[in-house]
C-alpha positions in Angstrom: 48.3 36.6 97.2 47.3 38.9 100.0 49.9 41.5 98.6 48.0 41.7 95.6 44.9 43.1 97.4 47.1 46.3 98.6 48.5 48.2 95.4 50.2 50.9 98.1 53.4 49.3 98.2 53.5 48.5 94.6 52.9 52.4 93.5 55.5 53.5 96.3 58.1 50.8 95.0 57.5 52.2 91.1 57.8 55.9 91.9 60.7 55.5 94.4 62.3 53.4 91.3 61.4 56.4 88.5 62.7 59.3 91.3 66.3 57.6 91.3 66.6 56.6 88.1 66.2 60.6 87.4 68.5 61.2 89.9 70.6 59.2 88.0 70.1 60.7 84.6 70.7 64.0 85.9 73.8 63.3 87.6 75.0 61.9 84.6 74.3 64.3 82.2 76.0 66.8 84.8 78.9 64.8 85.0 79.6 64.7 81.1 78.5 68.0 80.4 81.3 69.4 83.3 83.5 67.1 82.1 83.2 67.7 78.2 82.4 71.2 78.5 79.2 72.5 76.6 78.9 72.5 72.8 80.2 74.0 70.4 78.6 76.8 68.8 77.2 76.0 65.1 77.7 78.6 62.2 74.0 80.0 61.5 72.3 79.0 58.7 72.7 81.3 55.5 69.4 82.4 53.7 70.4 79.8 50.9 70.7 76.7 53.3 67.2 77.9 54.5 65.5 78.6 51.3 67.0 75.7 49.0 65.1 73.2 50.9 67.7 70.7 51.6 68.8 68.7 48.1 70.3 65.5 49.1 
């Protein structure tokens, strides 16, 4: 119970924990995006498609 009295090593457990895991997401959104290529480029919307509202 004597850890409990000492949050330090608790806070620098947690934000050593959030720094890798967005070292991780980072890395891996690298990865795909070098190995997919970025994305294709989406036709513009016409004045109609912006106007009409969206029927569905």
């Amino acid at each position: 119970m004597s850890t409990l009295d000492d949050p330090l090593p608790w806070v620098r457990t947690v934000a050593a924990r959030l720094a890798i895991s967005t070292w991780r997401r980072t890395r891996n959104r690298v990865r795909a995006q070098s190995r997919h290529g970025p994305q294709a480029d989406l036709p513009e919307l016409s004045a109609d498609q912006v106007a009409g509202g969206g029927t569905a």
